[in-house]
C-alpha angles and dihedrals in degrees: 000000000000088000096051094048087050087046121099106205107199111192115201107186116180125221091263100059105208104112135027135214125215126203121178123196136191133209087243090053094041078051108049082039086059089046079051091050097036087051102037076053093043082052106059080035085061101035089050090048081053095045090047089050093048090049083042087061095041091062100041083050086060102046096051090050090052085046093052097031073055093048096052088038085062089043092054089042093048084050099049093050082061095043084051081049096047086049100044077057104058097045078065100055088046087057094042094056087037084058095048105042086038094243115175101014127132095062096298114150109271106232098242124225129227105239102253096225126232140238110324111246088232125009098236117149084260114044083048096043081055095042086054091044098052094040086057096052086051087042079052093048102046094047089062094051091051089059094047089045090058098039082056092047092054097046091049094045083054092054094050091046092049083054098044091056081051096056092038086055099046095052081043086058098060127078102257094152146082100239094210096017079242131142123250113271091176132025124224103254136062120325143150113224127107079017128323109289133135092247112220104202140026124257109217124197117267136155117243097283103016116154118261117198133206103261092203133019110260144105127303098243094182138353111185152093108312108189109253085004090067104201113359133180111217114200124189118201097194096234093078100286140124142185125207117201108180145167081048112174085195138008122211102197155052142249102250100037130125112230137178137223111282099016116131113261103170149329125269121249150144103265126157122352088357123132085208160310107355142118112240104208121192132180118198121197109201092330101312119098117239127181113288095203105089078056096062102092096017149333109303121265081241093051097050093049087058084051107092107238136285120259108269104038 
């Protein structure tokens, strides 16, 4: 009787009717069936709270990495402003050595240069993609006009070398010495003494054999016996002047020879219509004699103003 009142009877009849089907439950069976609800519940429950937190973390995980990807995005845009500034430099100091060797003057096409941009507004991927594309077009072009710009220094340093040797050579060309380091026995000009004569060098004091050296660079244009001169060395410095040397006691070298400033030429004597010892020096200016003595420790302040000027000023 207790266990009839505790018994379900579940009755399923077709619709056919021919059969039925009888199902009893108990409370202890309608109890242990509502655990197996309330867990198989707790568990979906469980299985969805799982599935919320793992999409949680996922999210959380991506917005770390955007923060971080965000974080290196502002780094290479930080670096690229001080690479723009690196660079901005650079095309200045382009200009500043085009300015100072004169490079692109004379209406020649200036080598342009692509505008290095500036900070992006907002660090996004595109604005500093752009930014990095651009920065290396100006890096491209910068670096082409650095090598014109050094094809062009160089070109112009040649030239101003090349300039330099010819000025050199010019002031080498012109009597700046005293040929024997003697003082002047006789000035250029009229005297009487040995006999009345303009007299149209200057005879410098110097001891039977002393070395006489060539006062300019040039070309022996004659070295031999000259009358009243005795032996005399002619050299022609191929810009109008010439240089006597006379009363030789021996020459050392030859018509025909290069030879610089300072190299020894002869020896001093007393050769032909000479009372003794002595270098007579004579300068001839396209063909007529001035006074050698403002040549005696250097070319002449008058001389050097006729000269064109030096590179570089």
């Amino acid at each position: 009787m207790n266990d009839a009142r505790k018994t379900f009877l579940l009755k399923i009849i077709p619709p056919d009717g021919y059969s039925v089907y009888r199902l009893a439950f108990t409370r202890r069976h309608l109890a242990l069936l509502g655990a197996v609800m309330v867990i198989a519940s707790l568990a979906a429950i469980g299985f969805h709270t799982y599935q919320l937190h793992v999409a949680s973390a996922d999210v959380r995980a991506l917005q770390a990495l955007t923060a971080e990807q965000q974080s290196k995005l502002q780094t290479i845009d930080k670096q690229a402003d001080a690479l723009a500034k690196q660079l901005r430099a650079v095309q200045k100091e382009n200009a500043d050595i085009k300015a100072l060797i004169g490079a692109d003057r004379g209406g020649r096409k200036q080598h342009a240069f692509v505008a290095v941009p500036g900070a992006a507004a907002s660090a996004d991927f595109s604005a500093v993609q752009a930014r990095l594309s651009a920065l290396a077009r100006a890096s491209d072009a910068t670096r082409d006009d650095a090598q014109h710009l050094q094809r062009v220094a160089m070109r112009v340093l040649n030239l101003r070398r090349m300039a330099s040797i010819a000025h050199e050579r010019m002031l080498a060309a012109i009597p700046s010495l005293n040929p024997v380091n003697g003082g002047i026995a006789a000035s250029f000009g009229w005297r009487t003494n040995p006999w009345p004569e303009f007299h149209k060098g200057l005879d410098l004091e110097a001891n039977y054999g002393t070395p006489v050296h060539a006062t300019a660079a040039g070309t022996v244009a004659s070295a031999s016996w000259d009358g009243g001169f005795g032996l005399k060395v002619d050299i022609d410095h191929g810009n109008g002047y010439h240089t006597w040397y006379a009363h030789l006691s021996r020459a050392e070298v030859n018509p025909g020879q290069r030879v610089t400033k300072g190299q020894l030429i002869a020896l001093s004597g007393s050769s032909g219509s000479s009372t003794g010892p002595h270098l007579h020096y004579q300068l001839m200016l396209d063909g007529q004699a001035i006074d050698p003595e403002p040549f005696l420790r250097g070319v002449p302040e008058k001389v050097i103003a006729t000269l064109p000027d030096p590179p570089g000023v």
